[in-house]
N, C-alpha and C positions, 0 to 999 in steps of 0.2 A: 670687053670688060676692062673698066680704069682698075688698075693697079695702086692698093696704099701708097705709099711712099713715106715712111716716118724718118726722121733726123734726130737721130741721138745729140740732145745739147752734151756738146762737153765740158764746158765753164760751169754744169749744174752738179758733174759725177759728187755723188757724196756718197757711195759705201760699193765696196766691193765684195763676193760673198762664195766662197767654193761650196761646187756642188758637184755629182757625177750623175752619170743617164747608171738608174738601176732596171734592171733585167724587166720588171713592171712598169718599165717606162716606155718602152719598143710595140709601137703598134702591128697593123696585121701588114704593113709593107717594109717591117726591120729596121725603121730607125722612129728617133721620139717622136712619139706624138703629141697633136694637140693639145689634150686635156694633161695631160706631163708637164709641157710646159706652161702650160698657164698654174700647175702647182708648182713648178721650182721658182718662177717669178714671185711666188707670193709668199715663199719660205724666204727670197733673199728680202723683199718688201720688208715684212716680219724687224729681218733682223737690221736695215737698214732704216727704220723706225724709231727700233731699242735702240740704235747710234744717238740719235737724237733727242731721246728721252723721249719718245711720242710711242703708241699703242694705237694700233687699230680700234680696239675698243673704248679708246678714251683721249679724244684726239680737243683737248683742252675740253674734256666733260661731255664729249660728244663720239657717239660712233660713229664711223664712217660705214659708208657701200656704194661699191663699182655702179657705173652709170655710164660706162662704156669702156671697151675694150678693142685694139687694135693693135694684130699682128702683122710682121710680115717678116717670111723667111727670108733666109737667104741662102742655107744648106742644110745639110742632114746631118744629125747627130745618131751615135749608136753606143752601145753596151761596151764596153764599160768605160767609156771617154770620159774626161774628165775636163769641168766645163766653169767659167765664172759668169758670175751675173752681176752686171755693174746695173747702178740703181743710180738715176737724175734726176734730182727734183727741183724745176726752176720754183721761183717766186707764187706763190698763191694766187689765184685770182679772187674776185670779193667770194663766189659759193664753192668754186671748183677746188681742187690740188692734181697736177696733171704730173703722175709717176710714169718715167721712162725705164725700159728696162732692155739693156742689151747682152744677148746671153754667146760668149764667145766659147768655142772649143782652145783646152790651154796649150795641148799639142802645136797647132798650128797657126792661134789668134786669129782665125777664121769667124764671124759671126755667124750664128746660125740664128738669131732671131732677135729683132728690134720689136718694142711693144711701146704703148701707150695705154696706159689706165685711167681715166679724170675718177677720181673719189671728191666724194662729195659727204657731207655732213649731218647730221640729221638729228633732231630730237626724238630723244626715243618716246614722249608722250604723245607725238600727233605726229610721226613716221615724218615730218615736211623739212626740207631742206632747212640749214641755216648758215649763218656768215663764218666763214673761217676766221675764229677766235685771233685774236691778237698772240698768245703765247705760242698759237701753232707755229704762225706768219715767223715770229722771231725766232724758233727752233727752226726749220725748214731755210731760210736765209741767214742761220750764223748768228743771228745778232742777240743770243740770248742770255 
């Protein structure tokens, strides 16, 4: 079986975000699991958004949704560690926005998981992808 292999850009880091593994976060072999993190990833998303003055729900008049997602570990997180989640978002492509997200333990700077999410754009009258807006493009690269 090929192994992901994702690379955290770091020239793209634009928000950092504390979070802790809660007791509901520990799956049935005692440390986070899967669906955990694919929600602390999206609490730090959330907030590294709101940095940029962008909403999930209104991403220049458009909502976005996931169109694919890619983990990969690299250790085990447990109760009650305390962990950040840094959030990269290079440059937009013309339909895509490819969010990275590397989620470290703070104790020891250890990563415990690298991700990639592509969102994507969509009109919400005929569900069909559209171009990523100009005003995203300049939020998300600084220039706005």
């Amino acid at each position: 079986m090929e192994r992901v292999k994702l690379v955290f850009p770091e020239a793209d880091l634009c928000h950092r975000h504390p979070l802790s593994v809660r007791i509901t976060d520990m799956n049935y072999g005692r440390h986070l699991g899967h669906d955990a993190v694919v929600s602390l990833m999206h609490e730090a998303r959330v907030h590294a958004l709101s940095a940029l003055a962008l909403a999930e729900g209104d991403m220049g008049g458009y909502p976005c949704v996931a169109a694919d997602l890619a983990v990969q570990y690299q250790a085990e997180s447990r109760w009650p560690e305390a962990l950040v989640v840094e959030t990269a978002i290079p440059a937009p492509g013309r339909r895509a926005i490819a969010v990275f997200h590397r989620i470290r333990r703070v104790a020891d700077e250890r990563t415990v998981a690298t991700a990639r999410i592509n969102l994507m754009l969509v009109d919400p009258a005929t569900g069909r992808p559209v171009a990523v807006p100009d005003l995203v493009c300049e939020r998300l690269t600084g220039r706005a």
